[in-house]
MIDREN-305512 format. One line per field, with one value per residue (C-alpha): residue number from 1; x, y, z; residue in three letters. Coordinates in steps of 0.5 Angstrom, whole numbers, plus 500, padded with zeros to 3 digits. Example, Ala and Ser with C-alpha at 12.3 -4.5 7.8 and 13.67 -1.06 7.14 Angstrom:
<sites>
resi	[1 | 2] $
X	[525 | 527] $
Y	[491 | 498] $
Z	[516 | 514] $
resn	[ala | ser] $
</sites>
This chain:
<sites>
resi	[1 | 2 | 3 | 4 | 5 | 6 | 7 | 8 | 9 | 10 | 11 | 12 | 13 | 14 | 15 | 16 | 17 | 18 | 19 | 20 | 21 | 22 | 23 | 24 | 25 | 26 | 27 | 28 | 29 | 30 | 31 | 32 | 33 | 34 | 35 | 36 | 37 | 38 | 39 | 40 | 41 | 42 | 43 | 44 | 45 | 46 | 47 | 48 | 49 | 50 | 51 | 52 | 53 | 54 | 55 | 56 | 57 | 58 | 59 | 60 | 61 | 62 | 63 | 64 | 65 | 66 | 67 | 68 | 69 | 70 | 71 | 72 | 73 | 74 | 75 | 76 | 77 | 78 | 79 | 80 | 81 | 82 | 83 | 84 | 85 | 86 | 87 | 88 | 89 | 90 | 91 | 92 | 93 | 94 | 95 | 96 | 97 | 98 | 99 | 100 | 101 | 102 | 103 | 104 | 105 | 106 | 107 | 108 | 109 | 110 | 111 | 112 | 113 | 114 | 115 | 116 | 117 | 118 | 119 | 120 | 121 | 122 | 123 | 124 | 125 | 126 | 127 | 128 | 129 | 130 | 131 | 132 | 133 | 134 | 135 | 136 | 137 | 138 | 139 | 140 | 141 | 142 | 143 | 144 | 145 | 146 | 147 | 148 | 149 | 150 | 151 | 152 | 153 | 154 | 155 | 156 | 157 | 158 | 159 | 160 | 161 | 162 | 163 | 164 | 165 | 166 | 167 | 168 | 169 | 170 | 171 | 172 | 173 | 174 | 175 | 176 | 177 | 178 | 179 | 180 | 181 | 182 | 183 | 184 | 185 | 186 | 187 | 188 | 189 | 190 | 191 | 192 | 193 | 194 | 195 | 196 | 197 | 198 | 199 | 200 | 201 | 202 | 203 | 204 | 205 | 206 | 207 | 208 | 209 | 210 | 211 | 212 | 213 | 214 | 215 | 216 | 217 | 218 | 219 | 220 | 221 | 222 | 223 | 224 | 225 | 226 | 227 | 228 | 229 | 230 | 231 | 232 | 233 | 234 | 235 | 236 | 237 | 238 | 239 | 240 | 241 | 242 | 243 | 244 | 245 | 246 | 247 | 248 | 249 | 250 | 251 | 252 | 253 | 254 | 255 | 256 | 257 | 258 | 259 | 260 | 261 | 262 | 263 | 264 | 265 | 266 | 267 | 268 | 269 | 270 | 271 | 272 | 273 | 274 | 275 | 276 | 277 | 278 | 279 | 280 | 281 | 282 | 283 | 284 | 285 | 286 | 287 | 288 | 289 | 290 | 291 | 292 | 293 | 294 | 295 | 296 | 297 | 298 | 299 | 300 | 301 | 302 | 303 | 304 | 305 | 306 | 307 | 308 | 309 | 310 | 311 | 312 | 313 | 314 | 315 | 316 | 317 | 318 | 319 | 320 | 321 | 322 | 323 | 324 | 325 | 326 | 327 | 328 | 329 | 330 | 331 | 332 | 333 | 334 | 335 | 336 | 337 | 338 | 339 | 340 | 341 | 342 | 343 | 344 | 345 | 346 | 347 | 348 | 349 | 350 | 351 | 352 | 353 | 354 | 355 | 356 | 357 | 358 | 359 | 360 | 361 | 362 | 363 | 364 | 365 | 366 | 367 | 368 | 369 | 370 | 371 | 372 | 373 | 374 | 375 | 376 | 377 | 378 | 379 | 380 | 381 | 382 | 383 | 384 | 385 | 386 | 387 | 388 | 389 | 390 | 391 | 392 | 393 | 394 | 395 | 396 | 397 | 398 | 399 | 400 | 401 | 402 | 403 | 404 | 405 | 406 | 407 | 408 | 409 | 410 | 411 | 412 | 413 | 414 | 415 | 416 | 417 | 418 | 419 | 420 | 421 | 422 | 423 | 424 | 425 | 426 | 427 | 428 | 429 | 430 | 431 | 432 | 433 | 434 | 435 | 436 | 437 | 438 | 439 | 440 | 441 | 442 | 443 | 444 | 445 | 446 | 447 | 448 | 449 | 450 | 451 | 452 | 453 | 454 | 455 | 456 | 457 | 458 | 459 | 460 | 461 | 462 | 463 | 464 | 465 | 466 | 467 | 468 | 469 | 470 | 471 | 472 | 473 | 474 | 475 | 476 | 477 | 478 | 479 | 480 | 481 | 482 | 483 | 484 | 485 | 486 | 487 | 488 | 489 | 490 | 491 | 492 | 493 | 494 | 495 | 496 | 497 | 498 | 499 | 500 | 501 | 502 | 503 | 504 | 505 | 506 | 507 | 508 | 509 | 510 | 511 | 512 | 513 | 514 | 515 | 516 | 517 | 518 | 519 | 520] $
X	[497 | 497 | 491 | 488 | 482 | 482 | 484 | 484 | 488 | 490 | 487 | 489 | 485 | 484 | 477 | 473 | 477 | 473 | 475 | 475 | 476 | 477 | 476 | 471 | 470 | 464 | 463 | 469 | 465 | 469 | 464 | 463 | 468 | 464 | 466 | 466 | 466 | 467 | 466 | 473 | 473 | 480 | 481 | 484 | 479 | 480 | 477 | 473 | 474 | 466 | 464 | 467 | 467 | 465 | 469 | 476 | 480 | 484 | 487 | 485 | 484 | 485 | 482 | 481 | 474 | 475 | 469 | 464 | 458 | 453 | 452 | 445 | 443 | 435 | 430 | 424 | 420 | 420 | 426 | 428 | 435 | 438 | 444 | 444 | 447 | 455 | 459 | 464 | 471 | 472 | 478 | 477 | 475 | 468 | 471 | 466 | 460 | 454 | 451 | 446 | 438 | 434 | 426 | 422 | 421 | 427 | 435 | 439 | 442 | 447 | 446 | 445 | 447 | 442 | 443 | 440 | 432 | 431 | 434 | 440 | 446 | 447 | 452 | 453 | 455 | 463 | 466 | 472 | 471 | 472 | 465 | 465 | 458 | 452 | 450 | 444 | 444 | 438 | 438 | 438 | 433 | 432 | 425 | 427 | 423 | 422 | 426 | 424 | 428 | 423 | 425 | 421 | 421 | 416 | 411 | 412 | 414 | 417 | 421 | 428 | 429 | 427 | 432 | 431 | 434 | 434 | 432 | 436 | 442 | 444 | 443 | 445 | 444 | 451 | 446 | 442 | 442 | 440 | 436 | 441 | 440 | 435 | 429 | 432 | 433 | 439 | 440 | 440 | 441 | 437 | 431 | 425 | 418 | 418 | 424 | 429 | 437 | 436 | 445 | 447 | 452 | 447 | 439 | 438 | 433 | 427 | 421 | 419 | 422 | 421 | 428 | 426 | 431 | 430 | 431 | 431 | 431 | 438 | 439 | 445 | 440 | 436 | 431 | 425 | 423 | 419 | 417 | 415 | 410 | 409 | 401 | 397 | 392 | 387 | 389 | 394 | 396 | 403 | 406 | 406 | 414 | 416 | 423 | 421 | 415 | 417 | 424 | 426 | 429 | 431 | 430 | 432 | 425 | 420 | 426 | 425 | 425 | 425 | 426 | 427 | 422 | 424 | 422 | 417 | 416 | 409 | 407 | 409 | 408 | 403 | 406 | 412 | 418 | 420 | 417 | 417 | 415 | 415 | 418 | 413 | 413 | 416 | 414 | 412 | 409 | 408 | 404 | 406 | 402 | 403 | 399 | 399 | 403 | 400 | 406 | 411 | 411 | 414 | 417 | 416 | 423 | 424 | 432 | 436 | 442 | 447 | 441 | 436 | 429 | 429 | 424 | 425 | 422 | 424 | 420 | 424 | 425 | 431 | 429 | 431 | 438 | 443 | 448 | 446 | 446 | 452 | 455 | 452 | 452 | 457 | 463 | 467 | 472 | 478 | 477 | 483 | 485 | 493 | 493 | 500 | 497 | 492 | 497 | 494 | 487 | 483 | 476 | 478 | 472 | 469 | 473 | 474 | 467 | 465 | 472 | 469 | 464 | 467 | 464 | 472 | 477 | 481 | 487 | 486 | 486 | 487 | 491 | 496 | 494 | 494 | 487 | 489 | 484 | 485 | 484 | 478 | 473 | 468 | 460 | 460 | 464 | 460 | 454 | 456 | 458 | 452 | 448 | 452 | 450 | 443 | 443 | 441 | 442 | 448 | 449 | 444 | 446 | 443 | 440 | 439 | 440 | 438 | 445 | 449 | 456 | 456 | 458 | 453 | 458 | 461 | 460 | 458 | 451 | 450 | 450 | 447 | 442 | 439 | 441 | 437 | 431 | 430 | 430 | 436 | 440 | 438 | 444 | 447 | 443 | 441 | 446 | 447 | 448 | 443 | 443 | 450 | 452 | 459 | 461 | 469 | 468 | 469 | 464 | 463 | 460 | 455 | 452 | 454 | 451 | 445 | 445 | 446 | 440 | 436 | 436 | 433 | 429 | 430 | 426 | 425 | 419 | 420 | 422 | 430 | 434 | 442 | 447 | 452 | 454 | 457 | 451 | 451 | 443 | 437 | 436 | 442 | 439 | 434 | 439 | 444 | 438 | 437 | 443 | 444 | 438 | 439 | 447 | 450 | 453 | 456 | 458 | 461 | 467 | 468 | 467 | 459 | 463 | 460 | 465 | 459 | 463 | 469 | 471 | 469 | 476 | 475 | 477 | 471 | 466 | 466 | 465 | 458 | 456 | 456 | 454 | 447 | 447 | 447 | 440 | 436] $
Y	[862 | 869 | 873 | 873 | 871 | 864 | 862 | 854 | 853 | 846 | 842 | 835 | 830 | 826 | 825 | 830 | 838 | 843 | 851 | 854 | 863 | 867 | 873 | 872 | 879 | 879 | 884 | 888 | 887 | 883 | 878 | 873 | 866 | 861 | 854 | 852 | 844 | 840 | 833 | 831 | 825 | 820 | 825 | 831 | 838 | 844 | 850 | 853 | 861 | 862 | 858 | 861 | 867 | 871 | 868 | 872 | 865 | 867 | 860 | 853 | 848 | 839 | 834 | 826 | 822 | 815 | 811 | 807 | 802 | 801 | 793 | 792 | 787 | 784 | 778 | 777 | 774 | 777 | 776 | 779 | 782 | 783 | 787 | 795 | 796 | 797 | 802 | 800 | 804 | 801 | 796 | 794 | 788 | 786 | 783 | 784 | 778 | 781 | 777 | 772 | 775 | 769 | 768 | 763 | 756 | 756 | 756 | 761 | 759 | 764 | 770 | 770 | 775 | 778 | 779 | 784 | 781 | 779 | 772 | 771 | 766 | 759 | 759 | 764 | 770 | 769 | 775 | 777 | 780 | 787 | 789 | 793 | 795 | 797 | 790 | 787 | 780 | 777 | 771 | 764 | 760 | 753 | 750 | 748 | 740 | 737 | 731 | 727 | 723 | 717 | 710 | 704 | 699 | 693 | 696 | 704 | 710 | 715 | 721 | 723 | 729 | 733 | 737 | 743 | 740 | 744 | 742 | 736 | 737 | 730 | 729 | 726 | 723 | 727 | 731 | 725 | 722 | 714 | 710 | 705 | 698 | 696 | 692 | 686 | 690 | 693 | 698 | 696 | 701 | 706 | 705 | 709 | 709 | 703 | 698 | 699 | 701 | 709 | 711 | 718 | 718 | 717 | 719 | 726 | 730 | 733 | 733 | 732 | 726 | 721 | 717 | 711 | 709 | 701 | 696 | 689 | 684 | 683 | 675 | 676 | 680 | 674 | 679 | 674 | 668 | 662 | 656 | 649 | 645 | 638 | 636 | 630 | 630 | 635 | 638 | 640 | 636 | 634 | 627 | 621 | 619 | 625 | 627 | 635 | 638 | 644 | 647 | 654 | 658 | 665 | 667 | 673 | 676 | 672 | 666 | 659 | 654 | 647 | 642 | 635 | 631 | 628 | 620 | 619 | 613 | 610 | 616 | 618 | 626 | 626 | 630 | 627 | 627 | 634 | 641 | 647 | 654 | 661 | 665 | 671 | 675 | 676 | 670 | 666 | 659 | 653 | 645 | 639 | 634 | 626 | 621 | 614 | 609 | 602 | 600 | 600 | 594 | 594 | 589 | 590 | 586 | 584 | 583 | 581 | 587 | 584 | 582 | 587 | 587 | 592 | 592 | 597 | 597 | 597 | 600 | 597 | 590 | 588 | 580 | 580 | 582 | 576 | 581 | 583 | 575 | 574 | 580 | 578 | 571 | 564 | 567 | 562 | 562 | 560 | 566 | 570 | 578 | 580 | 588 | 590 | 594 | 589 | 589 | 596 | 595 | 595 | 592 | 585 | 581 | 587 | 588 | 580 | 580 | 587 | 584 | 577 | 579 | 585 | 591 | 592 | 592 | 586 | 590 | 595 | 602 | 605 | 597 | 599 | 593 | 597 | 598 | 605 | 606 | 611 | 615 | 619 | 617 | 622 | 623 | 619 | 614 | 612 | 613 | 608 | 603 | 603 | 603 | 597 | 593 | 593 | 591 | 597 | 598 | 604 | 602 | 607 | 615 | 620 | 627 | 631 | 632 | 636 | 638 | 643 | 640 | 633 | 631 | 628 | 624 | 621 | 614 | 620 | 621 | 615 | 613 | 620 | 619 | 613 | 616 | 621 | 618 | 614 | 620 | 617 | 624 | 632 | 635 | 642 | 648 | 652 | 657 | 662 | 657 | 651 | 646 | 643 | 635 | 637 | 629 | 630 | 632 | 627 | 624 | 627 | 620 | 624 | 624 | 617 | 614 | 618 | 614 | 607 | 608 | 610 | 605 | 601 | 605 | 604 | 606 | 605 | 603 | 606 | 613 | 614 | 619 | 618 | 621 | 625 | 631 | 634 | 634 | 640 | 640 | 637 | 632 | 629 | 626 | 622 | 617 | 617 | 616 | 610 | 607 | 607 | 604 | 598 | 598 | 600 | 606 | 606 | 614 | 612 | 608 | 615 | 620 | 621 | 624 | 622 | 628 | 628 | 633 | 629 | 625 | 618 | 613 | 607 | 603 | 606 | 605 | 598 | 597 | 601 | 598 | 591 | 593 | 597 | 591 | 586 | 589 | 587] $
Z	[124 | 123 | 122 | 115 | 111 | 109 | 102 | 099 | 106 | 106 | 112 | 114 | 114 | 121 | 121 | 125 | 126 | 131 | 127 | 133 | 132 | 138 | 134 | 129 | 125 | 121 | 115 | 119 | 126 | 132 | 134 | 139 | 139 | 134 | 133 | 127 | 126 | 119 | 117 | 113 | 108 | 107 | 101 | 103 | 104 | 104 | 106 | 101 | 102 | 098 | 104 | 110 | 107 | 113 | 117 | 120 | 123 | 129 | 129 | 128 | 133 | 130 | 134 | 132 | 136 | 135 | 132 | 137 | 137 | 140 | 143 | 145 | 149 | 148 | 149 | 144 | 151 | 158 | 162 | 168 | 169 | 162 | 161 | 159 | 153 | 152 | 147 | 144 | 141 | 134 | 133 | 141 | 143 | 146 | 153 | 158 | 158 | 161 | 168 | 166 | 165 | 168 | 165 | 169 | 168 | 163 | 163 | 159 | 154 | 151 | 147 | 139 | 133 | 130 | 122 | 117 | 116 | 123 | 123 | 128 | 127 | 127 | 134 | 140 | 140 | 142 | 147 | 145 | 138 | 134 | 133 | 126 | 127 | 131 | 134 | 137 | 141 | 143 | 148 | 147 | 153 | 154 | 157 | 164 | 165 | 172 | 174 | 179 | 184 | 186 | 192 | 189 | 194 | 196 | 191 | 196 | 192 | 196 | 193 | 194 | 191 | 186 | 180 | 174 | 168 | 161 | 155 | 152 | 158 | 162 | 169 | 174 | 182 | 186 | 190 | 191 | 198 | 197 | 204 | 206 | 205 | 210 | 213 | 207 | 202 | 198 | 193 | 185 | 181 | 177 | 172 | 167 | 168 | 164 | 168 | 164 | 165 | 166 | 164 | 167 | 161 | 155 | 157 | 155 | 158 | 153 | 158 | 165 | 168 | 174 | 175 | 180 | 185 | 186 | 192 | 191 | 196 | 199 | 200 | 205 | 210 | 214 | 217 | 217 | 222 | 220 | 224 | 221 | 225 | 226 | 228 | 227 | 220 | 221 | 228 | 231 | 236 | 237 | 233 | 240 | 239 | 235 | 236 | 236 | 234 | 230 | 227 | 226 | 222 | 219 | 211 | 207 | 205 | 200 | 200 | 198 | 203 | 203 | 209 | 209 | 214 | 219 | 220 | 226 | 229 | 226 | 221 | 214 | 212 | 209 | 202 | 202 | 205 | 203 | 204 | 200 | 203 | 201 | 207 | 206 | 211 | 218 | 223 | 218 | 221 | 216 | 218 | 216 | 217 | 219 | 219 | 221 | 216 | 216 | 212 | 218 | 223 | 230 | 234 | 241 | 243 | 251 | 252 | 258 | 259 | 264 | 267 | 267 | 262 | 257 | 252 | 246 | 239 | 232 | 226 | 221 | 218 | 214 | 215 | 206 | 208 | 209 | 211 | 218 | 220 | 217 | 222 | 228 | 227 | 228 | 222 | 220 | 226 | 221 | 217 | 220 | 219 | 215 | 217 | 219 | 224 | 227 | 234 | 235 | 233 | 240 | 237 | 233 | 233 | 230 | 225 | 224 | 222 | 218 | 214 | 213 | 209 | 206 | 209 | 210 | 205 | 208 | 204 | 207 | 207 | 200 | 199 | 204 | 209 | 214 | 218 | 221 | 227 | 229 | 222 | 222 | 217 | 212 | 213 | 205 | 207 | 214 | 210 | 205 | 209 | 214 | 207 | 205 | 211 | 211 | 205 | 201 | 194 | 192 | 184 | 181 | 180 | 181 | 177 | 182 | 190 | 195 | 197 | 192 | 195 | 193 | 185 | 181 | 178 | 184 | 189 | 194 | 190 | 191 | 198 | 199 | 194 | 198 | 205 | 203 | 200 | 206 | 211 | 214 | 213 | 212 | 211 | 214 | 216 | 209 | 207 | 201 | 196 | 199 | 203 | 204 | 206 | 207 | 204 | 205 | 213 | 218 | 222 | 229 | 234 | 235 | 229 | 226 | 233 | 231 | 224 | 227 | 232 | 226 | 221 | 226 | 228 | 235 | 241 | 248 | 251 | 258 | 260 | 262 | 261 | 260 | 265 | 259 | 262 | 255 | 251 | 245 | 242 | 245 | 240 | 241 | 249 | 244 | 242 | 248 | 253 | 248 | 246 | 255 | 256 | 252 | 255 | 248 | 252 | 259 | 261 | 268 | 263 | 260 | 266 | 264 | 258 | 250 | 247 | 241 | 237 | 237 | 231 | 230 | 229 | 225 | 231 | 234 | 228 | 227 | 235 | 235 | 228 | 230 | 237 | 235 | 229 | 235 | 238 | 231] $
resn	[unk | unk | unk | unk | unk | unk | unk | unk | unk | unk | unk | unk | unk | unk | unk | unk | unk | unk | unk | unk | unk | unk | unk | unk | unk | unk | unk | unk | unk | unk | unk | unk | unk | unk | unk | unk | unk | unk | unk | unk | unk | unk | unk | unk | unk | unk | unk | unk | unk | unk | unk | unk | unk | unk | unk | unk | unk | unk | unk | unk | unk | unk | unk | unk | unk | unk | unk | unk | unk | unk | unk | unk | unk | unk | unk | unk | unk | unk | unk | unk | unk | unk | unk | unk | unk | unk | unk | unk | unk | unk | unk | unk | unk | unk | unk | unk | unk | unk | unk | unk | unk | unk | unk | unk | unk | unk | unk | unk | unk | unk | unk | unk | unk | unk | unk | unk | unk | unk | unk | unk | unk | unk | unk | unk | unk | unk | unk | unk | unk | unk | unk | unk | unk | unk | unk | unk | unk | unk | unk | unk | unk | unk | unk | unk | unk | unk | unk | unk | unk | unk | unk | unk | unk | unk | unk | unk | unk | unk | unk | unk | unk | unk | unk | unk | unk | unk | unk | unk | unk | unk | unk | unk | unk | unk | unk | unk | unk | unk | unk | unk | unk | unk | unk | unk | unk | unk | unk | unk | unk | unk | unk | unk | unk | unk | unk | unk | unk | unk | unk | unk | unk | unk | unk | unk | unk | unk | unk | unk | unk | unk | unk | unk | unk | unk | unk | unk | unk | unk | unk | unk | unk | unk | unk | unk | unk | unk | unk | unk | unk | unk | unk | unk | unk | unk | unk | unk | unk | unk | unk | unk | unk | unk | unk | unk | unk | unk | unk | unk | unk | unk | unk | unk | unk | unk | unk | unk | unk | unk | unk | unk | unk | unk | unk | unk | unk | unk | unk | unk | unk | unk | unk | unk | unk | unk | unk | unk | unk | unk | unk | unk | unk | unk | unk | unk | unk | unk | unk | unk | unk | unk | unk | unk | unk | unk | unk | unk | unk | unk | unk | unk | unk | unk | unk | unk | unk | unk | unk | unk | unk | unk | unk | unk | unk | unk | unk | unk | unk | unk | unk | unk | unk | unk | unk | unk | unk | unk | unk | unk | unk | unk | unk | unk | unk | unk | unk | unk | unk | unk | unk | unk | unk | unk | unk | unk | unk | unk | unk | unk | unk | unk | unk | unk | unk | unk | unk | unk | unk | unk | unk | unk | unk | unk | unk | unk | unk | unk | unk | unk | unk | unk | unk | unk | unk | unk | unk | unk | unk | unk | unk | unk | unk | unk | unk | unk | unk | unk | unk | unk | unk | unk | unk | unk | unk | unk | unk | unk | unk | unk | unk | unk | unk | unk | unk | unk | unk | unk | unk | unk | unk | unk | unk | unk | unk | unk | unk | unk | unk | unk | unk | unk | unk | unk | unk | unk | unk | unk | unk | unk | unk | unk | unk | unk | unk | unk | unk | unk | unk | unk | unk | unk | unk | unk | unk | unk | unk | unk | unk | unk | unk | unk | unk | unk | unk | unk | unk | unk | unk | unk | unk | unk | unk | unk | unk | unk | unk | unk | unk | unk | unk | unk | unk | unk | unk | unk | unk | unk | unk | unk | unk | unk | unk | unk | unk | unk | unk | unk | unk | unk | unk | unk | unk | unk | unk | unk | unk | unk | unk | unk | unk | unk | unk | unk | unk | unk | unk | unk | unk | unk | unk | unk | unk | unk | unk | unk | unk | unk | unk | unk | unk | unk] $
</sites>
């Protein structure tokens, strides 16, 4: 610019100018450089000769500053942290979110406008705007509450583990270690204070909490043991004849447990012929008392066996029952029996007779003619037709039964009904479902020899221990040394061996029905 005094020269407009002279001169004096700074509006401005009059400008200098505003960062409670303010260059965006501060005993929550009078937006201030102003955003906090994570089990609390979890925030139990299912009991699932389903999808959290963590009894862990005893009324001393003196088991914890009483010789259970117990702790014991049945008559019989005295008792009478008699005694010897197959039938006489008087089908089986003797037969079916030789009465079904596999609405319910009620059968071991007859499996000699002796009530009068070398269980020795004794069994005949597990045949059925009948 050449030297000269200025004169309404023309200036552009840029926002801010800084008039910078190098050599000023004063009322005709060279002076010191002076900056000289002019604040233009959008219009353009000029300067004014009257305002700068006593200036001599050198040369003018135009430099443009871009607008800035302050982003100030502020909580109306005590916080610690917080973040220092940022300028920020109109027409830039705010790109940098501040660190979170922390105040004890809540969670940030996020940061807030505050507008014109003190009030602050609805919604959260949004990083990544232009701000046109200066801005102040105040902190946003939720009050933190105590969720505590808690084991209930048995009637125990015991805490698990403890979570800060912001006002109306979800929760959840991922960082939670459960206890195994253990000692009986398994894991059930999540619960309230007052027991009802506590959802981890759904339950917001608005005050302190406590979530329970439940156990329950686990029916597939048996962990408790019980014994069932046998005495006498009012002591407990042993019951004279009594096959065994106690039963043992094991039970899921508190469970249920029904058994059936087994017959004595002479007595009754003095509650019935069933038990019910809870198994309320480990070693649980419970007694069952018998007590003299006057109503049970005994015969002391003295026969003769291949020349040999042998006296043995028996408990039960069936002197009303015509079909014993006709089994065992002078049959109609014209009476013939038609089956195809009764070349191969090893017991004929036997057979003749349970045929006679319709114990067997003289058609045969399933109206086949044929005996088949060597055919298997079912624990329902034997039990029907044992049943049915002395006399007892099957017509009627039953409403209930004590073993959970056997159908209500068939012939099977019937037998099993009256075997049951007599004492005659107690089923299988309990499992998770009950106790089962198992009605469809065939019958092993064992238990049908058991059966049979049963009935009867049959007893030895002198000590003698069978000679069987394969026996499975202790009470299998009652009924073996027994039917020895009276000559029904002969175990050097089958190498000392009775097979007990081994399925009983037809052939061989009819053979030990007639045989054990014949000692009535």
């Amino acid at each position: 610019m050449p030297t000269g005094r200025t004169s309404n020269k023309d200036i552009p407009t840029f926002g801010e100018i800084q008039v910078k002279g190098k050599d000023i001169v004063s009322n005709g004096t060279a002076g010191s450089a002076q900056t000289i700074e002019f604040a233009i509006g959008s219009d353009n401005t000029s300067f004014d000769s009257q305002e700068i009059s006593d200036f001599y400008i050198d040369s003018v200098v135009l430099k443009q500053e871009a607008l800035k505003y302050d982003l100030n960062f502020v909580s109306n409670e005590t916080a610690q942290n917080m973040p220092s303010k940022q300028t920020i260059t109109a027409g830039r965006t705010v790109t940098s979110e501040p660190g979170e501060p922390t105040r004890t005993g809540y969670k940030f929550s996020g940061w807030k406008k505050e507008l014109s009078g003190g009030t602050l937006e609805a919604n959260s201030f949004t990083f990544g705007q232009t701000l046109t102003s200066d801005t102040k955003l105040v902190a946003s906090w939720k009050k933190l509450h105590k969720v505590e994570f808690i084991q209930k089990k048995a009637g125990t609390e015991t805490n698990l583990g403890t979570k800060q979890v912001a006002d109306g925030d979800k929760t959840n139990a991922t960082s939670i270690s459960l206890p195994a299912n253990s000692d009986g009991y398994k894991f059930i699932g999540w619960q309230k204070a007052d027991g009802t389903v506590f959802d981890f999808t759904t339950e917001i959290i608005n005050a302190n909490t406590k979530i329970f963590a439940v156990y329950g009894v686990d029916q597939t862990q048996k962990i408790w043991n019980y014994k069932v005893n046998y005495y006498l009324k009012n002591s407990t001393n042993p019951i004279p004849g009594s096959p065994r003196n106690t039963i043992t088991g094991t039970a899921y914890i508190n469970e249920n447990i029904t058994v059936a009483l087994p017959p004595i010789v002479g007595y009754k259970p003095v509650t019935g012929q069933t038990a019910s117990f809870t198994v309320n702790q480990n070693n649980f014991e419970k007694n069952i008392y018998y007590e003299v049945d006057d109503g049970q008559r005994f015969s002391y019989l003295v026969e003769y066996f291949k020349g040999t005295t042998k006296i043995y008792s028996t408990s039960k009478k069936y002197d009303n029952c015509e079909m014993i008699p006709n089994i065992i005694g002078d049959y109609n010897k014209d009476y013939k029996i038609n089956f195809k197959d009764q070349e191969n039938i090893k017991n004929q006489d036997e057979v003749q007779r349970l045929t006679k008087v319709k114990i067997l089908n003289e058609k045969g089986v399933n109206n086949t003619e044929l005996f088949e003797g060597t055919r298997g037969i079912t624990r329902a079916e034997f039990l029907a037709i044992v049943l049915q030789v002395h006399c007892y009465d099957v017509s009627k079904q039953p409403d209930s039964l004590l073993f959970y596999d056997v159908d209500l609405k068939s012939w099977q319910a019937r037998v099993v009904k009256v075997g049951s009620e007599i004492g005659l059968i107690q089923g299988y071991e309990k499992d998770k479902k009950g106790i089962p007859f198992r009605p469809d499996a065939e019958i092993s000699k064992i238990e049908a020899f058991g059966i049979m002796m049963k009935m009867k009530e049959i007893e030895k009068m002198e000590s003698y221990k069978d000679r069987y070398i394969d026996k499975k269980a202790d009470w299998q020795e009652k009924p073996l040394s027994t039917g020895e004794y009276l000559g029904i069994l002969e175990p050097e005949k089958t190498d000392f061996r009775f097979n007990p597990d081994s399925h009983l045949t037809r052939d061989e059925m009819v053979k030990m029905i007639v045989d054990i009948v014949r000692l009535y």
